[in-house]
C-alpha positions as CSV (number, residue, x, y, z in Angstrom):
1,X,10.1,37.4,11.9
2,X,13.6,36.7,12.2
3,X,15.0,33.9,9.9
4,X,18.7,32.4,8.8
5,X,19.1,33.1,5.1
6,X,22.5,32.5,2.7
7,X,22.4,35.3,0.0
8,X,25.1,33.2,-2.1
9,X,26.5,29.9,-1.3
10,X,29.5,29.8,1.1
11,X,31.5,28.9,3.8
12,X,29.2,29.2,7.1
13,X,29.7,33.1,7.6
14,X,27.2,33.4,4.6
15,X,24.4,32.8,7.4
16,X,22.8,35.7,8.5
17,X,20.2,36.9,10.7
18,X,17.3,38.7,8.1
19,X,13.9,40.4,9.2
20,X,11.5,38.7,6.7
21,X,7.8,38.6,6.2
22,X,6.0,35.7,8.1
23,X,4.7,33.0,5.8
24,X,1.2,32.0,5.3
25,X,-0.2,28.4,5.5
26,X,-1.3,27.3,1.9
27,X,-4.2,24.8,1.4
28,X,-2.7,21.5,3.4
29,X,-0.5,23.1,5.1
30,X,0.0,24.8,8.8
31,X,1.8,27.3,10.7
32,X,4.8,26.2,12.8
33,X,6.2,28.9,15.8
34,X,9.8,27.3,15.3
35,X,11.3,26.4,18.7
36,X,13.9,24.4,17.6
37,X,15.5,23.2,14.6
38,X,18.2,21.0,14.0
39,X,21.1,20.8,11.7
40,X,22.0,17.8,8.9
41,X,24.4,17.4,6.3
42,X,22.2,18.3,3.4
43,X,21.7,21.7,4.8
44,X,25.9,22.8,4.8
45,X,25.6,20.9,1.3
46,X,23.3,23.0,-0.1
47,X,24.8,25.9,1.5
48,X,27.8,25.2,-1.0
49,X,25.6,24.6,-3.5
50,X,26.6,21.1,-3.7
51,X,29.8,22.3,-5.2
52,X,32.1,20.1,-3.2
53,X,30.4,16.4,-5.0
54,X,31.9,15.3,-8.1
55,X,30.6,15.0,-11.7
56,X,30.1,11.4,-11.1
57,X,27.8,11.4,-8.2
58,X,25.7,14.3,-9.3
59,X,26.3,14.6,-13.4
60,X,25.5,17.8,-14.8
61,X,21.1,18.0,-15.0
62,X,21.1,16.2,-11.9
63,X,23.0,18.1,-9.7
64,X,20.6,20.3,-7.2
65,X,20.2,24.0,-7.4
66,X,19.8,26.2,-4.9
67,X,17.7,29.5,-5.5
68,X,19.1,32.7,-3.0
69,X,18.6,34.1,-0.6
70,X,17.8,30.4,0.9
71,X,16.9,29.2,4.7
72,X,18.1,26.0,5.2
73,X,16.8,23.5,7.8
74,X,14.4,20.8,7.4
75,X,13.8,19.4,10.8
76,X,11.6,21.2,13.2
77,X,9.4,21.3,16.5
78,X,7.4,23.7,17.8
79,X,3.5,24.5,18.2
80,X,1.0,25.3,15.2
81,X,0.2,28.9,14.9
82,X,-2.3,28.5,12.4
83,X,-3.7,26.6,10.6
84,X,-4.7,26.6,6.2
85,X,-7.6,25.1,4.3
86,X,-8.2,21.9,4.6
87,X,-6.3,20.7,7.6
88,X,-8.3,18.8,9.9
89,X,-5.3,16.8,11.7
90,X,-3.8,19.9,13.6
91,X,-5.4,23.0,15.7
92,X,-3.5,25.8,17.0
93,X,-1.9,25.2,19.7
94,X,-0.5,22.0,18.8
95,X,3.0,20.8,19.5
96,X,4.0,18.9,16.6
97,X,7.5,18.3,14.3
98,X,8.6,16.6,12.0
99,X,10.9,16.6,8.6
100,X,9.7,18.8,6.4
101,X,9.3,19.0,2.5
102,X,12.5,16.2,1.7
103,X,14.4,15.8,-0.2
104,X,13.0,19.0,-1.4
105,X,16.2,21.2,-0.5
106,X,15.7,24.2,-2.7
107,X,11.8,24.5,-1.2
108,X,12.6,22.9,1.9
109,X,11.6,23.1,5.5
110,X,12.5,26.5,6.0
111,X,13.1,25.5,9.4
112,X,16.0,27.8,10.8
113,X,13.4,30.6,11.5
114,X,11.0,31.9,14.1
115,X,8.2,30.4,11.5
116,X,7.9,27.9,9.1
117,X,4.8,26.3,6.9
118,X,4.7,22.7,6.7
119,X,2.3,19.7,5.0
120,X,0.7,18.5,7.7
121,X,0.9,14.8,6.3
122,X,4.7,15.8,7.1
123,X,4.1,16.5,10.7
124,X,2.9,14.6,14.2
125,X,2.3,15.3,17.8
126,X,5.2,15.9,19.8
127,X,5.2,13.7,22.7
128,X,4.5,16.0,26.0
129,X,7.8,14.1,27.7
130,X,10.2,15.2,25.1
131,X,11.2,19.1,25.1
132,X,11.2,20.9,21.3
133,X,15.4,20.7,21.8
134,X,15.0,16.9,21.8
135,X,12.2,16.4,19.4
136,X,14.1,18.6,16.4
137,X,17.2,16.2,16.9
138,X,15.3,13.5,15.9
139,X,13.1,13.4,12.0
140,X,15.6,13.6,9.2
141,X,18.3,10.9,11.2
142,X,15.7,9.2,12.8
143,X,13.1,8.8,9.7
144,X,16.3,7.8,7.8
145,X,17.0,4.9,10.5
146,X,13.9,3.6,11.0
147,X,13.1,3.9,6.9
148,X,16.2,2.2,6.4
149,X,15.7,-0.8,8.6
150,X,12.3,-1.5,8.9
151,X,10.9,0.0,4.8
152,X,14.5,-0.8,3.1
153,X,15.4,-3.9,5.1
154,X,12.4,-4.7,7.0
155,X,14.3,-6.6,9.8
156,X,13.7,-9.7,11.3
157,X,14.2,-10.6,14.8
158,X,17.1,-11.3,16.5
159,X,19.7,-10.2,13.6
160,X,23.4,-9.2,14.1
161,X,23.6,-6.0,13.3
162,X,26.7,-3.6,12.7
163,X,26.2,0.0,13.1
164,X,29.0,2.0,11.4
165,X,29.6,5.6,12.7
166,X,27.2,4.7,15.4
167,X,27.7,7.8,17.5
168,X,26.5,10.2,14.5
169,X,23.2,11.4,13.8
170,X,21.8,8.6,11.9
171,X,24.0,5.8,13.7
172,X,23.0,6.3,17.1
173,X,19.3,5.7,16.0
174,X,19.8,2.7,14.3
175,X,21.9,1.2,17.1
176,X,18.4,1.7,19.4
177,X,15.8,0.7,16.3
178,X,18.0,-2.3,15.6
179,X,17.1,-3.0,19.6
180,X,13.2,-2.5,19.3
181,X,13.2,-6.3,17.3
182,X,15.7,-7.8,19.3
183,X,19.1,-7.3,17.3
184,X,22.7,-7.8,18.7
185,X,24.1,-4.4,17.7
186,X,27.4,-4.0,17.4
187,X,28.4,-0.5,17.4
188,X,31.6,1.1,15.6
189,X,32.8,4.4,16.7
190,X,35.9,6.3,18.2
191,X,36.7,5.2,22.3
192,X,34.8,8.8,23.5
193,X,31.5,7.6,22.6
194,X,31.3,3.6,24.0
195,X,29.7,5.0,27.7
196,X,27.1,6.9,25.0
197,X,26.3,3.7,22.6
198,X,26.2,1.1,25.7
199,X,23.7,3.2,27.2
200,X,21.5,3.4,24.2
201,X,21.8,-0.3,24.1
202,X,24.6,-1.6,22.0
203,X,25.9,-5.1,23.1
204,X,29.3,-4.7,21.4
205,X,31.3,-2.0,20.9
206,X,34.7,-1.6,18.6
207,X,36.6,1.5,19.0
208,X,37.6,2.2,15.3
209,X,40.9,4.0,16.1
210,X,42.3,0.8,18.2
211,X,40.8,-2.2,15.9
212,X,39.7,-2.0,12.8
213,X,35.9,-3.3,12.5
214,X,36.8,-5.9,9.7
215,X,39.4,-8.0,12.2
216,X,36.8,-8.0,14.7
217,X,33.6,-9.0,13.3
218,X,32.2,-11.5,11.6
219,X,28.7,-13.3,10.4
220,X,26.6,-9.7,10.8
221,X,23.3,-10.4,9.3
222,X,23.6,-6.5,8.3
223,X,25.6,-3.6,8.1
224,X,24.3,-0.1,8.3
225,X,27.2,2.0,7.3
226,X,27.0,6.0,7.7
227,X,30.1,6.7,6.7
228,X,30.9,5.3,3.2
229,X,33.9,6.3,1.6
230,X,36.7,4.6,-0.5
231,X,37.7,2.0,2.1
232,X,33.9,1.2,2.5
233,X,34.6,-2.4,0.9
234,X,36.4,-3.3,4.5
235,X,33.4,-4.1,6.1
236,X,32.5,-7.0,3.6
237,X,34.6,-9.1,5.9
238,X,32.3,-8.5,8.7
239,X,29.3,-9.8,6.6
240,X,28.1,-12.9,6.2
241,X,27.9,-14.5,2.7
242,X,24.4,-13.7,1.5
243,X,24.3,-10.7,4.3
244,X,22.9,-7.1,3.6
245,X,24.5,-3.7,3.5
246,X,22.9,-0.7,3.7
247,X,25.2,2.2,2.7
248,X,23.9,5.6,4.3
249,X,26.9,7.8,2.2
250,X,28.3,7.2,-1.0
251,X,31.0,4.2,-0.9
252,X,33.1,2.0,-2.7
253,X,31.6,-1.4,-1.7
254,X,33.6,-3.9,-4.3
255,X,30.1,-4.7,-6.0
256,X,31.3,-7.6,-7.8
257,X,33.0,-9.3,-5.1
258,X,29.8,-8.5,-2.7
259,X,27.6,-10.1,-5.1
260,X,30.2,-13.1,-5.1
261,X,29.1,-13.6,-1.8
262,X,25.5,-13.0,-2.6
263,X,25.8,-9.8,-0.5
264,X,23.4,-7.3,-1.3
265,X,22.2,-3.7,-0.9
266,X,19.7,-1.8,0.8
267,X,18.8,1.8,1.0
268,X,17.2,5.0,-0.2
269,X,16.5,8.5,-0.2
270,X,15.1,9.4,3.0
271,X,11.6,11.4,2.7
272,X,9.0,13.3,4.9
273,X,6.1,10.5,6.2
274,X,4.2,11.7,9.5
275,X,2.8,8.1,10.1
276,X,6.0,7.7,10.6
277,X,7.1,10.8,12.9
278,X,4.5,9.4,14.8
279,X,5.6,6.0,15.3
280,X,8.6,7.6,16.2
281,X,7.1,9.9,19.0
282,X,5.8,6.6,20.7
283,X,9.2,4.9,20.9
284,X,10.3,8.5,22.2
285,X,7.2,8.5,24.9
286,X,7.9,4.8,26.2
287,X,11.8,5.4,26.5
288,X,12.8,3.1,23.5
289,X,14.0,5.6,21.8
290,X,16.2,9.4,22.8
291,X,18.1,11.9,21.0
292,X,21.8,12.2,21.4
293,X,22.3,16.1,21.5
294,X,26.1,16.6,20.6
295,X,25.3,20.8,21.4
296,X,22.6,23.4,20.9
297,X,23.4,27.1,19.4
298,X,20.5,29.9,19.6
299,X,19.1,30.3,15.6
300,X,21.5,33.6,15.3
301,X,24.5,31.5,15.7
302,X,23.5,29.4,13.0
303,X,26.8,30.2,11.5
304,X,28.8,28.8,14.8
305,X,26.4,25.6,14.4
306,X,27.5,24.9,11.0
307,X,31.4,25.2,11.7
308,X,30.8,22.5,14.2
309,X,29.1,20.1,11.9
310,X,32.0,20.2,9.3
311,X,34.5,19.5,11.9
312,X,32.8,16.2,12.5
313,X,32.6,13.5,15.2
314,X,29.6,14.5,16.1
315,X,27.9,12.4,19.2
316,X,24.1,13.0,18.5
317,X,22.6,15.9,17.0
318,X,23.4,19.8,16.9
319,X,20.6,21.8,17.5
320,X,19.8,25.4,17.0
321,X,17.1,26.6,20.1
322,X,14.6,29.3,18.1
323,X,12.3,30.5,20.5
């Protein structure tokens, strides 16, 4: 089969097209025939080898390692091939996807390839209304979203919520999660993407690059924020004393003035659960929930794919079409 593989880490021209062996399903697992895969930021990460963090955010026995030659990709549709002992969920023939093996990176999903194994506890039925194009845009930014809100936060009804870098991967899932328990989202992004977020639901919008999100809002029950950063701390003016924030990216929050206000924080690492992929498939079958595709590159331009996703300002997903 044909599959992406990095033989050292890199900037993106260190993804190349290799013939390799097909893999076989161990015990648990099953055979995926890869139609699409999509791209995140852990995979140009570890594509560098993590070598652009500092000390202090991965400290030396921490930071990951990446064993080459490496296929990256975690997120995946496509239809089950075959199937190995044990599995009783899935028959060939099956369209299913799903995140697979995170935050495993080193042994991850394997995804940009013609085939891939996954757990099948990692995996759920593709809904029939949703092509493989749309259904790889959404596990790693939409399990993050809805494990973020509703496992993290568990949110009430009816809260205000800001969504920070709401057109992105992550943010444009949470604007429409927020939405399935009745939030007022207010979504922050640059003036190209407010036709995109009001269509997905948002019932404000502040276009960053006019006015800053911090001399607009106030009182948000929570912020999810995808962006992080050194500035990060701006948006405790747009929370409400005893408010949440849930930092996606590493940030500088001002933790002593947050907790002050009796501010806290919420979050995690995001992680492979098909009960959940399949609570997401039936928000995608009923129309409460889409993927943003930003663009889609066939798997041997997996290099091209990459280059886009370090430029940023990404609306949606990129998405790498395998069969």
């Amino acid at each position: 089969m044909k599959a992406i593989r990095a033989h050292g880490p890199g900037d993106p021209g260190v993804l190349v097209l290799d013939e390799v062996p097909v893999p076989e399903p161990g015990p648990g697992d099953v055979l995926v025939r890869v139609h699409a895969a999509c791209l995140n930021p852990p995979d140009w990460y570890a594509r560098r080898d993590f070598a652009m963090f500092p000390d202090d955010l991965f400290p030396p026995g921490v930071r990951p390692r990446i064993r080459f030659p490496w296929t990256p990709g975690s997120d995946a549709s496509g239809v089950v091939a075959a199937v190995g002992p044990g599995v009783t969920e899935f028959a060939v023939g099956d369209e299913v996807f799903g995140l697979i093996r995170f935050p495993s990176v080193d042994d991850g999903g394997r995804a940009y390839a013609e085939y891939t194994t996954a757990p099948a506890a990692h995996l759920a039925r593709k809904p029939p209304s949703v092509d493989h194009v749309q259904a790889a845009a959404v596990p790693m930014a939409g399990l993050t979203a809805y494990q973020y809100l509703f496992d993290h936060v568990r949110l009430p009804a009816g809260q205000k919520v800001l969504v920070n870098g709401a057109a992105g991967g992550v943010g444009h899932f949470a604007v429409q999660l927020a939405k399935t328990r009745g939030a007022h989202v207010i979504a922050v992004a640059s003036s190209r993407h407010e036709d995109f977020l009001r269509d997905l639901g948002a019932d404000e919008y502040v276009d960053y690059t006019a006015t800053a999100a911090e001399d607009a809002v106030r009182d948000a029950d929570l912020v999810i924020d995808t962006v992080g950063g050194p500035d990060a701390h701006r948006f405790l003016a747009t929370v409400r004393d005893g408010g949440t924030i849930s930092p996606v990216f590493h940030g500088d929050y001002h933790r002593e003035e947050a907790a002050r206000r009796g501010i806290g924080f919420r979050g995690g690492q995001v992680h492979s659960d098909g009960a959940q992929m399949a609570e997401l498939a039936a928000l995608l079958a009923d129309g409460s929930l889409r993927a943003g595709i930003d663009s889609v590159y066939d798997l041997a331009d997996a290099a091209k794919a990459h280059e886009r996703g370090e430029r940023g300002h990404i609306q949606g997903k990129i998405v790498l079409s395998v069969a």
